[in-house]
The first five atom37 places (N, CA, C, CB, O) and aatype in JSON, in Angstrom:
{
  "aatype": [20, 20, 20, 20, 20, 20, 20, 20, 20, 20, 20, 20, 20, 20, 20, 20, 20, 20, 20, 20, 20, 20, 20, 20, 20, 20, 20, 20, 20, 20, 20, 20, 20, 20, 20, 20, 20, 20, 20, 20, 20, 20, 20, 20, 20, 20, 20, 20, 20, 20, 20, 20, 20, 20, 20, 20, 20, 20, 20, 20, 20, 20, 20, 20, 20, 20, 20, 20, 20, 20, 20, 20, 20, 20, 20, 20, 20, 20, 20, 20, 20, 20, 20, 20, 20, 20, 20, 20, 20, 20, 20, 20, 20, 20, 20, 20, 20, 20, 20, 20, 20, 20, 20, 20, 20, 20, 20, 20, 20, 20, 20, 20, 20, 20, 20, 20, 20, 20, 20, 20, 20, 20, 20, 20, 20, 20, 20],
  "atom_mask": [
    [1, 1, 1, 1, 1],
    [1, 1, 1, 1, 1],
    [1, 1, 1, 1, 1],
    [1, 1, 1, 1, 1],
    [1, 1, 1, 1, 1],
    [1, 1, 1, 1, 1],
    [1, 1, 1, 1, 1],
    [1, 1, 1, 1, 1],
    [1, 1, 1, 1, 1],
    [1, 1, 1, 1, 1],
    [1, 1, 1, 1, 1],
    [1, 1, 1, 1, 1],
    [1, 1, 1, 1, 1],
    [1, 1, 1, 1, 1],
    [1, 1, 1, 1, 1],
    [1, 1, 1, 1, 1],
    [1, 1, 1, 1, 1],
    [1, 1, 1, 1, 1],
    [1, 1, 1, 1, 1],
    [1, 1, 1, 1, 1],
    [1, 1, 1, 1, 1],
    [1, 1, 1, 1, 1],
    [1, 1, 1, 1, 1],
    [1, 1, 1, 1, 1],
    [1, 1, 1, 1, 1],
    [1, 1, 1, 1, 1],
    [1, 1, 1, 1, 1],
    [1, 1, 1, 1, 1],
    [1, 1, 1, 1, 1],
    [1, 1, 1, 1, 1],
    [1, 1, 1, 1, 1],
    [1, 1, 1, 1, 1],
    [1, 1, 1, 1, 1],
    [1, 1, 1, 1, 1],
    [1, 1, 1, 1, 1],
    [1, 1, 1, 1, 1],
    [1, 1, 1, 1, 1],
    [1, 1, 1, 1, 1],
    [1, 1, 1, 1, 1],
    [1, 1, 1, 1, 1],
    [1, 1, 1, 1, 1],
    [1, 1, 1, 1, 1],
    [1, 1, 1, 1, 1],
    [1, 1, 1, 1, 1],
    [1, 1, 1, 1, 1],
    [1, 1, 1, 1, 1],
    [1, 1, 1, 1, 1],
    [1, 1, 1, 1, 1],
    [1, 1, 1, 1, 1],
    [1, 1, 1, 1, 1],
    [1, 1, 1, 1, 1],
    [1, 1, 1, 1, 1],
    [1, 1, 1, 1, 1],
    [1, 1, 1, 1, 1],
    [1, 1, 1, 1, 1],
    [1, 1, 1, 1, 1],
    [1, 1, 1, 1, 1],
    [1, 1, 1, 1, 1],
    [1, 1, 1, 1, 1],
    [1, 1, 1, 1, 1],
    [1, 1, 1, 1, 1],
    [1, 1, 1, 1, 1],
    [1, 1, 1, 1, 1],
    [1, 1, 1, 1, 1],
    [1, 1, 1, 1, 1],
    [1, 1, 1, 1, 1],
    [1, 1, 1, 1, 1],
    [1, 1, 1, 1, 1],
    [1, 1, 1, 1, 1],
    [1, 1, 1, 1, 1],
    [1, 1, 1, 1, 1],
    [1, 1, 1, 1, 1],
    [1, 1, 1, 1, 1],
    [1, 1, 1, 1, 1],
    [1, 1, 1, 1, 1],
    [1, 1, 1, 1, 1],
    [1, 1, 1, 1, 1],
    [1, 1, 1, 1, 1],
    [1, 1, 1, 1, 1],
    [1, 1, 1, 1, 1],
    [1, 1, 1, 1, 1],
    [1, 1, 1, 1, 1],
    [1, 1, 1, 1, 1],
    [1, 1, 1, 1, 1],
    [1, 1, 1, 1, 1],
    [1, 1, 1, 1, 1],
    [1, 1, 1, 1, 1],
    [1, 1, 1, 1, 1],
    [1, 1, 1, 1, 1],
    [1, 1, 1, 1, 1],
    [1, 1, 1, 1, 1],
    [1, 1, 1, 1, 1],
    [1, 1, 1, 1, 1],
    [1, 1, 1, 1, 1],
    [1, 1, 1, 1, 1],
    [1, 1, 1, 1, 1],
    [1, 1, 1, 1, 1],
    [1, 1, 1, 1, 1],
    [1, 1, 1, 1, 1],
    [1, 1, 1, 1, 1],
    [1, 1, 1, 1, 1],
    [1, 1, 1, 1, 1],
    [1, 1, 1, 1, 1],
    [1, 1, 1, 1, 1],
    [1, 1, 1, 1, 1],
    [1, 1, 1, 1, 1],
    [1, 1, 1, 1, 1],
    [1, 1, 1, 1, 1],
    [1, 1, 1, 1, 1],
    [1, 1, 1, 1, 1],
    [1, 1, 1, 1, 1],
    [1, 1, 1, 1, 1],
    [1, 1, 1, 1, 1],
    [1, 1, 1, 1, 1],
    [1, 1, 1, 1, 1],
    [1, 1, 1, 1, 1],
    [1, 1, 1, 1, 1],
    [1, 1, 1, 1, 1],
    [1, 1, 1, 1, 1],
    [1, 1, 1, 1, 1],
    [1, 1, 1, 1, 1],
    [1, 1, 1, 1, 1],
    [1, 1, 1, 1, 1],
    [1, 1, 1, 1, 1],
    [1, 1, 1, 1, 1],
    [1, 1, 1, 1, 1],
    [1, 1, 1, 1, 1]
  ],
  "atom_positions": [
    [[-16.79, -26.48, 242.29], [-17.93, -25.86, 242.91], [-17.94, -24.39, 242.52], [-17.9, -26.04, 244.45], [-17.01, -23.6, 242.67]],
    [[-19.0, -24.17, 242.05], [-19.32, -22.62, 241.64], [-19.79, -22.19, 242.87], [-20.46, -22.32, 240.41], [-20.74, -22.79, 243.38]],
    [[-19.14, -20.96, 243.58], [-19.44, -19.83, 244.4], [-20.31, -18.77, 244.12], [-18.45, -19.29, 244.62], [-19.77, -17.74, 243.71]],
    [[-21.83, -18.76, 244.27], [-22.78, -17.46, 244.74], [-22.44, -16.75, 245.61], [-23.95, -17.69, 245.19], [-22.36, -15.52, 245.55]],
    [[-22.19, -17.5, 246.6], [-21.71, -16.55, 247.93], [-21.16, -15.27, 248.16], [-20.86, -17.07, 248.49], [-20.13, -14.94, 247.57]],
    [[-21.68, -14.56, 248.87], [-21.1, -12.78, 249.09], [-20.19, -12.57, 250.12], [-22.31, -11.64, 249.53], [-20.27, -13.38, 251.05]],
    [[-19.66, -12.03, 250.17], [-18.72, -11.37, 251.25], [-19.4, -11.36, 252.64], [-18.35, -9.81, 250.85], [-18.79, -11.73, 253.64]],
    [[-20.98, -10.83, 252.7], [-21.03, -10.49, 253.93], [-21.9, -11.99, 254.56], [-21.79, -8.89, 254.06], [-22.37, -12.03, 255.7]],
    [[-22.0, -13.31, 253.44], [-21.81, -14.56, 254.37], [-20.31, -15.06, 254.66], [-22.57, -15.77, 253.72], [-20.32, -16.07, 255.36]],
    [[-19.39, -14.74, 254.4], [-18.24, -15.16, 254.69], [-17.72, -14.53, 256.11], [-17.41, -14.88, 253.53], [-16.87, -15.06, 256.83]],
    [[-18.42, -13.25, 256.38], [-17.59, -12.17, 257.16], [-19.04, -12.69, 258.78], [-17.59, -9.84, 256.08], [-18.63, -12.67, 259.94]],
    [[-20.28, -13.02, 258.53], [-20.93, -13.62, 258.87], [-20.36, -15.3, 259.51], [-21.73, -13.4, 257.89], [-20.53, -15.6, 260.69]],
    [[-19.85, -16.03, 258.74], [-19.61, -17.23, 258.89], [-18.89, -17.62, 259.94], [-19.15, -17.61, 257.96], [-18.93, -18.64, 260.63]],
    [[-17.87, -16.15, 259.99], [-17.06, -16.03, 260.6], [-16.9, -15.91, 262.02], [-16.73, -15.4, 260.14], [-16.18, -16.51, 262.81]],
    [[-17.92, -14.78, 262.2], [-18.89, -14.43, 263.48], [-19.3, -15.67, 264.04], [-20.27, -13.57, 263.12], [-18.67, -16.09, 265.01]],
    [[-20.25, -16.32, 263.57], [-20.88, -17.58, 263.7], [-19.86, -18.35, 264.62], [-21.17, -18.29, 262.26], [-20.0, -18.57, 265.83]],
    [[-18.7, -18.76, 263.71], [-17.51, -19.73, 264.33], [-17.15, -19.08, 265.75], [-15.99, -19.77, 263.27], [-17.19, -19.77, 266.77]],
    [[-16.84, -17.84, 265.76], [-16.56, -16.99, 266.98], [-18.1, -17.24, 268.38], [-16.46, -15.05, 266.19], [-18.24, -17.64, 269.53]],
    [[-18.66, -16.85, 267.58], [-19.67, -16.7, 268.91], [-20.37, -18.29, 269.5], [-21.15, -15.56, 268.34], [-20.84, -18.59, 270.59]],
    [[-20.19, -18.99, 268.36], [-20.46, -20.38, 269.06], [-18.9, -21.33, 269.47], [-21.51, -21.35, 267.83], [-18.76, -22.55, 269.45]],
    [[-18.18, -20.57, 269.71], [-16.54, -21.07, 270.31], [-16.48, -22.44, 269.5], [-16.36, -21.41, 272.4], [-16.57, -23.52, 270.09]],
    [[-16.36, -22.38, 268.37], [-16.17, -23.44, 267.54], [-14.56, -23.48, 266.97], [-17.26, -23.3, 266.38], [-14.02, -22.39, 266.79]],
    [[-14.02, -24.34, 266.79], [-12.93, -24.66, 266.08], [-12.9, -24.59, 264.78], [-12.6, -25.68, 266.33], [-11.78, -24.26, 264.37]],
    [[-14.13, -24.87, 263.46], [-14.14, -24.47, 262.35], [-15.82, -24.51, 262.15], [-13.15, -25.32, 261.43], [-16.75, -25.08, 262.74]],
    [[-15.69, -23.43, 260.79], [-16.82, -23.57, 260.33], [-16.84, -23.04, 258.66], [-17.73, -22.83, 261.32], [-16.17, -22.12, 258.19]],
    [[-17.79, -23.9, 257.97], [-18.0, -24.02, 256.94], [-19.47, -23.63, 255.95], [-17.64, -25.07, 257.04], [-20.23, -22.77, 256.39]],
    [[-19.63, -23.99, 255.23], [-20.93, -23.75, 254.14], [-21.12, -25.57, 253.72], [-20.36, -22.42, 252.34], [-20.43, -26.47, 253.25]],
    [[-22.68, -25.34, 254.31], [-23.5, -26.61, 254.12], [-24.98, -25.93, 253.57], [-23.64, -27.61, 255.75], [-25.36, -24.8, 253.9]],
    [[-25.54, -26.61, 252.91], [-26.59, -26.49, 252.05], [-27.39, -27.74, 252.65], [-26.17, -26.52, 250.41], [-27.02, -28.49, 253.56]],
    [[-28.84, -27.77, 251.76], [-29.76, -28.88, 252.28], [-29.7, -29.67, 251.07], [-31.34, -28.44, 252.75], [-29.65, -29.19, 249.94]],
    [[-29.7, -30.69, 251.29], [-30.11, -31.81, 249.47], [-31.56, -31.81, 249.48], [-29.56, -34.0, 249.36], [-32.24, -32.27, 250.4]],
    [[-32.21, -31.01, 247.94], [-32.93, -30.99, 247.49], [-33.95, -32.23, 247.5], [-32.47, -30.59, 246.7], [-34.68, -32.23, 246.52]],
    [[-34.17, -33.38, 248.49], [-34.89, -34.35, 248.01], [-34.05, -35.24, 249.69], [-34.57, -34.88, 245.98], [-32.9, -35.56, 250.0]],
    [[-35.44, -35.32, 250.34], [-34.4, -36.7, 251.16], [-33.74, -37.6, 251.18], [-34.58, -37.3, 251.62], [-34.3, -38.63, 250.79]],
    [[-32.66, -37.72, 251.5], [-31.37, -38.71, 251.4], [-31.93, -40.12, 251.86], [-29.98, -38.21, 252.46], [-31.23, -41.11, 251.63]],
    [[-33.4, -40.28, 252.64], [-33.61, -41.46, 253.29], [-34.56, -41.87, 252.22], [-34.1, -41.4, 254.85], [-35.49, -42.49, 252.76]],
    [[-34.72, -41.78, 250.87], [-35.71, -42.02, 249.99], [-34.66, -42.52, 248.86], [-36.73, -40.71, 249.66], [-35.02, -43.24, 247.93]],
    [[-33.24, -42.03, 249.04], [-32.27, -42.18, 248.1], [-32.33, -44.13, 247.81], [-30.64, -41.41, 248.83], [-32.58, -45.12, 248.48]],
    [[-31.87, -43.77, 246.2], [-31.73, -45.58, 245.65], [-30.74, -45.82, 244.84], [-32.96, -46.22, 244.76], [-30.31, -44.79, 244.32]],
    [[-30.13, -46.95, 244.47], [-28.93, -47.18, 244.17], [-29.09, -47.64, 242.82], [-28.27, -48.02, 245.09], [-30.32, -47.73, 242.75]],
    [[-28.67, -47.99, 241.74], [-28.97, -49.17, 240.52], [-27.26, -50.13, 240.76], [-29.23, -48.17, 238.36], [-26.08, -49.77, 240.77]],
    [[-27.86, -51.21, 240.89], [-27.37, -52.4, 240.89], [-26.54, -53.03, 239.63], [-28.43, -53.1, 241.18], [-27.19, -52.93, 238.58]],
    [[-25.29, -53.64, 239.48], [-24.7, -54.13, 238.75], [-25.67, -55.01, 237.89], [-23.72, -54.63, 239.38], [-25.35, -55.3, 236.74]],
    [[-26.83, -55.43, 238.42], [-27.73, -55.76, 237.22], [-28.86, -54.83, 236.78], [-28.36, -57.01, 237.48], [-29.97, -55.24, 236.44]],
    [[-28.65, -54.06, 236.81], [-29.32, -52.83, 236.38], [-30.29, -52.42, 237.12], [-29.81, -52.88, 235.2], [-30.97, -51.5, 236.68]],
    [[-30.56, -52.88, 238.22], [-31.77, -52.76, 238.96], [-31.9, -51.56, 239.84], [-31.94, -53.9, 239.73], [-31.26, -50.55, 239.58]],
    [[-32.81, -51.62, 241.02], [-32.89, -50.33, 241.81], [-32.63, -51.42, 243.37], [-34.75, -49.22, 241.55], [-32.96, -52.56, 243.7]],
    [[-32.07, -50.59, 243.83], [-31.91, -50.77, 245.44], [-32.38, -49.84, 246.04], [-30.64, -50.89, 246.0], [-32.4, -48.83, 245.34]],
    [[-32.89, -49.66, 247.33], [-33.05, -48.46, 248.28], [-31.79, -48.91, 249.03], [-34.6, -48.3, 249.26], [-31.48, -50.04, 249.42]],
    [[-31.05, -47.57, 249.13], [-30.59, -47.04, 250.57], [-31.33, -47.5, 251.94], [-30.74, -45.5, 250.54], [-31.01, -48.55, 252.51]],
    [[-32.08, -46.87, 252.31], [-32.66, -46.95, 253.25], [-34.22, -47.87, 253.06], [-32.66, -45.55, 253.66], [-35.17, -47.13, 253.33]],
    [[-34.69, -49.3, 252.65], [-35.69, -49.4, 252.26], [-36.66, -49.75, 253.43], [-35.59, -50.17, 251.25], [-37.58, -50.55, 253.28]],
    [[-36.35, -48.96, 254.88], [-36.89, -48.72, 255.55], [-37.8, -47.97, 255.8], [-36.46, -48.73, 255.9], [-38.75, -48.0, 256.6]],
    [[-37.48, -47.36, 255.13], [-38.13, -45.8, 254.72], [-39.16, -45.8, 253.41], [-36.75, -44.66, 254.25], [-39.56, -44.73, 252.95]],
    [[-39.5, -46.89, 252.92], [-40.02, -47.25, 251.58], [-41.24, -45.83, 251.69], [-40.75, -49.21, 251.43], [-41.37, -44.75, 251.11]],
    [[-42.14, -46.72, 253.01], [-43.79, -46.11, 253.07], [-43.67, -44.51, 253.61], [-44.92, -47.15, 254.41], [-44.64, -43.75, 253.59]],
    [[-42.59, -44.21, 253.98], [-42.46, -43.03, 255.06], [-42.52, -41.75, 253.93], [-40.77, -43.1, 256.13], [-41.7, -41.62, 253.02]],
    [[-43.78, -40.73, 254.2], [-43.93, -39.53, 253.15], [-42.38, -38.96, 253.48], [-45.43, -38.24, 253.51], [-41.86, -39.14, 254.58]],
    [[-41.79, -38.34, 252.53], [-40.65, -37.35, 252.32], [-40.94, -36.3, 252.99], [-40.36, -36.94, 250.97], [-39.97, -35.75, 253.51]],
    [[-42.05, -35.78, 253.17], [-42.13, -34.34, 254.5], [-41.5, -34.97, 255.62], [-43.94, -33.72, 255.14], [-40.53, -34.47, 256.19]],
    [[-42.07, -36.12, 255.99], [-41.68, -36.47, 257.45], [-40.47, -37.23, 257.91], [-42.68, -37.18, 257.96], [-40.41, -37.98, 258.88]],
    [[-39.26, -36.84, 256.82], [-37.98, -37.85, 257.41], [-37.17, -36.27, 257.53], [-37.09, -39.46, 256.02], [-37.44, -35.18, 257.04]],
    [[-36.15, -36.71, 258.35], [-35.23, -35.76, 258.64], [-34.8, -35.09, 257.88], [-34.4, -36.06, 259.1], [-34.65, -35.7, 256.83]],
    [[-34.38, -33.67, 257.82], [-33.24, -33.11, 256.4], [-32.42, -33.54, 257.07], [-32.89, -31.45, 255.78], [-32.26, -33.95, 258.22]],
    [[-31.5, -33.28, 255.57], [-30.38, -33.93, 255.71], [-29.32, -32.54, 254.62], [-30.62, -35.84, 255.07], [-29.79, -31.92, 253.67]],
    [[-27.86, -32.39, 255.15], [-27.1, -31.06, 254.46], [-26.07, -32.11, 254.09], [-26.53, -29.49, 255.53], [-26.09, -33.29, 254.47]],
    [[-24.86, -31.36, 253.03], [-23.66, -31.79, 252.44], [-23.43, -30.17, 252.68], [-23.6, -32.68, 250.79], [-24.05, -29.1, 252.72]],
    [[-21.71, -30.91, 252.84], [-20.6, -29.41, 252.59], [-20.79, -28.7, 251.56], [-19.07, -29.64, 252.38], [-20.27, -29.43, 250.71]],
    [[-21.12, -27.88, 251.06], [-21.71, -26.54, 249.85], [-20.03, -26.23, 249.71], [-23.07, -24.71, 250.66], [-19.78, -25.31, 248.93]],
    [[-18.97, -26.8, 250.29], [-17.31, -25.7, 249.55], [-17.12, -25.01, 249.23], [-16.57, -25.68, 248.77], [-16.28, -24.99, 248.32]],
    [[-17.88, -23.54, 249.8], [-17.62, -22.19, 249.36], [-16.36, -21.72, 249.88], [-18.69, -21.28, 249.74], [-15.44, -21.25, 249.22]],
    [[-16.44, -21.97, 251.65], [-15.35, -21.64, 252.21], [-15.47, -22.34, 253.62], [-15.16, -20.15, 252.19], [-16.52, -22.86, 253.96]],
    [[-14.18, -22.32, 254.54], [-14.05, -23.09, 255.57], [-13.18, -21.88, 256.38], [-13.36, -24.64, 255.24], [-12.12, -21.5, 255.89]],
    [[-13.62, -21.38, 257.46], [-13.06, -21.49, 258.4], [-12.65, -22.17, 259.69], [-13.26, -20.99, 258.43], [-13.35, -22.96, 260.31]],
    [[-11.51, -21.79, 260.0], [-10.64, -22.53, 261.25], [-9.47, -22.02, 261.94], [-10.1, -23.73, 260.82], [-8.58, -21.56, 261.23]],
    [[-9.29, -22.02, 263.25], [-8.37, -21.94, 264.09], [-7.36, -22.37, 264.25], [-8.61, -22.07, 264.77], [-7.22, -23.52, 264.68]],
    [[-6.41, -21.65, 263.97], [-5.06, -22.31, 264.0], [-4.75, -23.47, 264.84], [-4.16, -21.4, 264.36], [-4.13, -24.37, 264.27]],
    [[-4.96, -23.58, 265.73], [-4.63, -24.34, 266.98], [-5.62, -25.48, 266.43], [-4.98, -23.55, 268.65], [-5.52, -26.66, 266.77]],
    [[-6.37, -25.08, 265.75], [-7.69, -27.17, 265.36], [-6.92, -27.05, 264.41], [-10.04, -27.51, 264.81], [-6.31, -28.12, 264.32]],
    [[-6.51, -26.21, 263.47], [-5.36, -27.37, 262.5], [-4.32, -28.06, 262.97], [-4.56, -26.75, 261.45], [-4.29, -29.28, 263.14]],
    [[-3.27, -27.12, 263.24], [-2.45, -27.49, 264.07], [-2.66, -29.09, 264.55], [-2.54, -26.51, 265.08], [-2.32, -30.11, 263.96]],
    [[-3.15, -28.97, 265.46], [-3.91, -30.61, 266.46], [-4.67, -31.29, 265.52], [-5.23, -30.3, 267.95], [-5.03, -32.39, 265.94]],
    [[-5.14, -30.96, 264.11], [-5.42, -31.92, 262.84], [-7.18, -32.45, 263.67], [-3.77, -33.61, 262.56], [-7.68, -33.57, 263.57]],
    [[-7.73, -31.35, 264.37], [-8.55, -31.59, 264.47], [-9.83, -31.97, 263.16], [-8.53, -30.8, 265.24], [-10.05, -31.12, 262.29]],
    [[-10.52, -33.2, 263.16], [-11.42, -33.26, 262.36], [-12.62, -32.42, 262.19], [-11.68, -34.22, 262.48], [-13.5, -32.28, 263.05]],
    [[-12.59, -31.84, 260.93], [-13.26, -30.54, 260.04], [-14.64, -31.46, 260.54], [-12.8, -30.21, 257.86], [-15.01, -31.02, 261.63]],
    [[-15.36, -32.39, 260.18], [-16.5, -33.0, 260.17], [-16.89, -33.83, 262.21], [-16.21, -34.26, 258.66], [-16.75, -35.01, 262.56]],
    [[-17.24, -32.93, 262.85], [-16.76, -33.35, 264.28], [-17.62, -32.24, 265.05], [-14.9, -33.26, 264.57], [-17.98, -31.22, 264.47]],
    [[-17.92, -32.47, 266.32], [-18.99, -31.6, 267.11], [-18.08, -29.87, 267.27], [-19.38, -32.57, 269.02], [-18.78, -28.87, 267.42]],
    [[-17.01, -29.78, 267.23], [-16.05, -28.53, 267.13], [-16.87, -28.02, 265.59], [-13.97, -29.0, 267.02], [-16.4, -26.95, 265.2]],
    [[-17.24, -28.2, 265.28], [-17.66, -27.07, 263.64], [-18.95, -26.82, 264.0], [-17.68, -27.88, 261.72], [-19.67, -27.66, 264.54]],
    [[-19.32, -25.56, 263.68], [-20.67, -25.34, 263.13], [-20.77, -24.87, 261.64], [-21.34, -24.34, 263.97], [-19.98, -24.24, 260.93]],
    [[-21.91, -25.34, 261.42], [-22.57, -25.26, 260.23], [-22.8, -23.98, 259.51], [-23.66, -25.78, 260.43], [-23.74, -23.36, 260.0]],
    [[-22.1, -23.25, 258.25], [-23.02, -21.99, 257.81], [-23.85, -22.24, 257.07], [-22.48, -20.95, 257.22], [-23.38, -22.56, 255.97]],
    [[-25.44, -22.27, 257.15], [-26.26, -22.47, 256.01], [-26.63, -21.3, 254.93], [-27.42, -22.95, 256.54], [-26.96, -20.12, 255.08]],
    [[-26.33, -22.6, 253.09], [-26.77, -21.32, 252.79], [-27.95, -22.26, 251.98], [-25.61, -20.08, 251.93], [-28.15, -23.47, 252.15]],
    [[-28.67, -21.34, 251.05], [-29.74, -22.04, 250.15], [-29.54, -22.51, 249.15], [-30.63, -21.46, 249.82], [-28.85, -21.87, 248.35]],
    [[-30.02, -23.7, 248.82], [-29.24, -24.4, 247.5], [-29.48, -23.76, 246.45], [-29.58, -25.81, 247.11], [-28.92, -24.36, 245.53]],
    [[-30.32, -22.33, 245.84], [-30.17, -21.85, 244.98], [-28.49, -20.63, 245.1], [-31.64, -21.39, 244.78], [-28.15, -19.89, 244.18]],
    [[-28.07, -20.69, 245.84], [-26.28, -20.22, 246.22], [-25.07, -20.8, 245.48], [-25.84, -20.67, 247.77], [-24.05, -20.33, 244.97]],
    [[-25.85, -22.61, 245.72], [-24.64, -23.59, 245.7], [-24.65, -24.46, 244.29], [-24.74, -24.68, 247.08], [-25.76, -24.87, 243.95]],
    [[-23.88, -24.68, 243.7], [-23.89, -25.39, 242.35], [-22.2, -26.18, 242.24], [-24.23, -24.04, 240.93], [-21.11, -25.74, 241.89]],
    [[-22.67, -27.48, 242.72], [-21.19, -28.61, 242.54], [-21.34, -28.62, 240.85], [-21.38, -30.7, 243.45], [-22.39, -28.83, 240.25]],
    [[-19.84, -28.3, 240.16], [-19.72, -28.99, 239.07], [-18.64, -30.22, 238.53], [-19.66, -28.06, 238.39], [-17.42, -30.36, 238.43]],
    [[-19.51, -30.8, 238.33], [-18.39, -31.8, 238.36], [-18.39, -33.07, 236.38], [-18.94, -32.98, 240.27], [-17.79, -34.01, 235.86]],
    [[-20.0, -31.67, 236.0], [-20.11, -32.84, 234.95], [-20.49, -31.28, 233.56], [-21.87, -34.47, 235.47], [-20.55, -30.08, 233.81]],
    [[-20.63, -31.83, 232.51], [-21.12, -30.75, 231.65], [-22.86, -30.19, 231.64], [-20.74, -31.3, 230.23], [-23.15, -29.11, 231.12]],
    [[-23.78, -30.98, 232.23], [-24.79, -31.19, 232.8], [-24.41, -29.88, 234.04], [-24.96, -32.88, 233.19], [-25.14, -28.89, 233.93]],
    [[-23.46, -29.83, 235.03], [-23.05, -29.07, 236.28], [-23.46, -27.82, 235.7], [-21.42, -29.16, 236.83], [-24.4, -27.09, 236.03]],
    [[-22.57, -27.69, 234.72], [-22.28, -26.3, 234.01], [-23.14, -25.67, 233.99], [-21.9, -26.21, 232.8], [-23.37, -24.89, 234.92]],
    [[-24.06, -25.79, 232.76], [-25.04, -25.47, 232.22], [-25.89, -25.23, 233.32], [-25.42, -26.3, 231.31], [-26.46, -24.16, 233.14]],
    [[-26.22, -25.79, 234.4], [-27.34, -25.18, 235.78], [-26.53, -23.91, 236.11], [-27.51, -26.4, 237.51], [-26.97, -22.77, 235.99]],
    [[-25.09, -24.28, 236.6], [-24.97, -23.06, 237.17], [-24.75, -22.04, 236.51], [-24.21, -23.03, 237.93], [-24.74, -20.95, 237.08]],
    [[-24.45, -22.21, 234.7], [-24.85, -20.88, 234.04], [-26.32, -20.45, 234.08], [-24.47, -20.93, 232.59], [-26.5, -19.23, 234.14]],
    [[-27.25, -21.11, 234.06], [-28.69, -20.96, 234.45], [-29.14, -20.2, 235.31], [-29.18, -21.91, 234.8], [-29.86, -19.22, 235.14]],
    [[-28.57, -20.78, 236.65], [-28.08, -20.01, 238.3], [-27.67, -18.7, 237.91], [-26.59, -20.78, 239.24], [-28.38, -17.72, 238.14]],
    [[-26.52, -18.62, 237.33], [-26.09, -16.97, 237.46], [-26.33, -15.94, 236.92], [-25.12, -16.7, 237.35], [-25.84, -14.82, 237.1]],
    [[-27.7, -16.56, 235.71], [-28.3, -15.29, 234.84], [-29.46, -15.03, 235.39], [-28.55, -15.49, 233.28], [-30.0, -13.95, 235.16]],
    [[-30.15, -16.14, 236.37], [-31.34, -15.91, 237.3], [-30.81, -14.85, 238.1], [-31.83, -17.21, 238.2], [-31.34, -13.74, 238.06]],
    [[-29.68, -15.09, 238.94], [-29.29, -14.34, 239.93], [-29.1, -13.03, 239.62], [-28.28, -14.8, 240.44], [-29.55, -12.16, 240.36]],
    [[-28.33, -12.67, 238.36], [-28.08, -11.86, 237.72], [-28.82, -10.78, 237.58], [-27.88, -12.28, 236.93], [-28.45, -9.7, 238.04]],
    [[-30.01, -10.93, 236.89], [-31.57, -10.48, 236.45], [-32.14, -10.17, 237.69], [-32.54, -11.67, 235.65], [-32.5, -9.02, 237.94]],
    [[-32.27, -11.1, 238.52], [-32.99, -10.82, 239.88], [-31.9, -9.56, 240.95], [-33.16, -12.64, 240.79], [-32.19, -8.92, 241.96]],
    [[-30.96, -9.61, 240.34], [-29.79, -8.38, 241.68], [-29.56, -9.41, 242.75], [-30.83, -6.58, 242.73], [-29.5, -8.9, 243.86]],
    [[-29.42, -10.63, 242.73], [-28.87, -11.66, 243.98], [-27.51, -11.52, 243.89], [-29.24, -13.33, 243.88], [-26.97, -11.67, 244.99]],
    [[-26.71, -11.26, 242.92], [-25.14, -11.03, 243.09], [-25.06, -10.01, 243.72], [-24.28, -10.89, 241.92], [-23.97, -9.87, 244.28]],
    [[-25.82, -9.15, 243.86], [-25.19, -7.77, 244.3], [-24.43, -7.67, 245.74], [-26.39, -6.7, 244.35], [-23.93, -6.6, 246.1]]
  ]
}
């Protein structure tokens, strides 16, 4: 995972965990596209829906939906300690915007988030 993130969301994040008496808190982003529209391809090459409940339902009107962004995690000694679960009503959420967050995990990854950081770059978003 490539890090955008600045110091003063981390020092922020932090606050956050504090003032909502949370046990940990982390960086979550939104997925670009509803997760309840998501589809699968099938060992015979085909398409499945996830959810094909959701076939007729416009994409404005289904829930967002976030993933962990892994910039950074805070936590309290005492919820590690006790191996409290990171994913559990004890965390709150730090949101950031998915132009921040860039998972790499493929050579395809790369190349966006070099994309990402000359936008950012040009624009003064690192600063």
């Amino acid at each position: 995972m490539l890090s955008f993130v600045r110091e003063g969301a981390i020092r922020k994040a932090y606050e956050q965990m504090q003032s909502a008496q949370a046990d940990y808190c982390f960086t979550v982003t939104s997925f670009a596209f509803p997760i309840q529209r998501a589809i699968k391809i099938t060992v015979e090459n085909r398409i499945d829906m996830f959810y094909p409940e959701r076939f007729e339902t416009r994409s404005q009107d289904l829930e967002e939906s976030y993933h962990d962004a892994g910039q950074f995690y805070w936590g309290k000694a005492k919820a590690f300690k006790q191996q409290k679960s990171l994913f559990s009503k004890s965390t709150t959420p730090y949101i950031l915007p998915r132009h921040l967050v860039q998972d790499i995990d493929t050579p395809e990854d790369w190349k966006r988030a070099e994309l990402m950081y000359q936008v950012l770059k040009k624009s003064g978003g690192l600063d």
